[in-house]
Structure formats: C-alpha cells, structure tokens
N, C-alpha and C positions, 0 to 999 in steps of 0.2 A: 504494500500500500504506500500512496504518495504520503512523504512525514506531513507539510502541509495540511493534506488534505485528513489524513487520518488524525492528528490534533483538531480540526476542526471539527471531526465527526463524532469522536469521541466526546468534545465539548459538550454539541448539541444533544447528545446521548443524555448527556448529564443533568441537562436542562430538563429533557423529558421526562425522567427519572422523578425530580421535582414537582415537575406540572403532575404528573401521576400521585404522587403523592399527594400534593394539593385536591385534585380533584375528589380522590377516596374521601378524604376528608370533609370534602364541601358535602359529599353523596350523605354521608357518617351524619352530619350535624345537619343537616334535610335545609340545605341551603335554599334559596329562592334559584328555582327552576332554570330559570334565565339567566342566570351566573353562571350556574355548571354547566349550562348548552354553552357558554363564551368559553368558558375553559377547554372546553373537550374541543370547541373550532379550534383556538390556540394550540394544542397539542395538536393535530390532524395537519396543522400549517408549518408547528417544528416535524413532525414527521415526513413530510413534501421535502422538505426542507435539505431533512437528513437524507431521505433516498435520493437527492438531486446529486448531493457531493457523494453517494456509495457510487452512483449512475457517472457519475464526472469520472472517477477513480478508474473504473473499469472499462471506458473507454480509453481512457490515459494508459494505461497499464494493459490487459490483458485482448483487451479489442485490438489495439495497433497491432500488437504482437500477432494474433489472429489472423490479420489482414496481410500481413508482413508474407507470412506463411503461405498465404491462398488456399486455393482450392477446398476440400471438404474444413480445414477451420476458417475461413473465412466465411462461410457458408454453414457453418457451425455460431460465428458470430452475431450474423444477417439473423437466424433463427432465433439468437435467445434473446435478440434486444425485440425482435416482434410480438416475443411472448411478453416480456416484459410491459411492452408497450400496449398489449389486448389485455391485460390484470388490469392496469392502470384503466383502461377505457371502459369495461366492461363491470368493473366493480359496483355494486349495489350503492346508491347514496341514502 
C-alpha cells in the first residue's frame, strides 16, 4: 500500500471507529431521530470517503501493474473494477 495513502486511510478508519461509537450511543440514549439519521449520513460519507482512497491505492499499485502485464491480468483488472463499480451502483438505498 501507498505510505500516503495508507496513513490517510487508516486515519479515516479511525474516525469511523468514532462516529460508530457515537452513533451506538445516540441509538442507546433514544436520541431524537433526526440526529442519528445525520450521523449515520456522516459515516456513509466517511465511508465513500474511505473506499475512494482503498479504490485510488489499487489503481496506483496493483491495477498498473495489471495492465503492465496485459493480456488475461489486464482483463482480470477491467473485471474487478466492473464488479466493483455494479456493488457500488446496484446497492439498495
């Protein structure tokens, strides 16, 4: 992993960690409804967040390499970021 990138990742790890915490707590003490739906947007926004720079890393690092290569990993490449990218679209809101 890029140092960069993985201090930053791990950061926002940290953060989540947090807001997870926070929010158990807000659920625990029967907070007003509409706080905890803010919170849990918040977390959902650091987690985009966080898979943007895992998603940045792995092109940086193991996609070029991938591609470097050609043929069935390059095309091994092309497959996972599609998968990736149909999670991402197809997910339930």
């Amino acid at each position: 992993m890029i140092a960069d990138i993985k201090k930053r990742a791990l950061h926002r790890s940290r953060i989540l960690e947090g807001q997870m915490r926070g929010l158990e707590k807000m659920i625990e003490s029967e907070d007003y409804c509409m706080d905890i739906i803010t919170q849990s947007l918040a977390i959902q926004k650091s987690l985009r967040s966080l898979n943007k720079l895992l998603v940045e890393n792995h092109l940086r690092t193991h996609v070029s390499d991938m591609f470097a290569a050609g043929g069935v990993e390059q095309q091994h490449a092309v497959d996972e970021l599609l998968k990736v990218y149909e999670l991402n679209n197809n997910r339930s809101e």
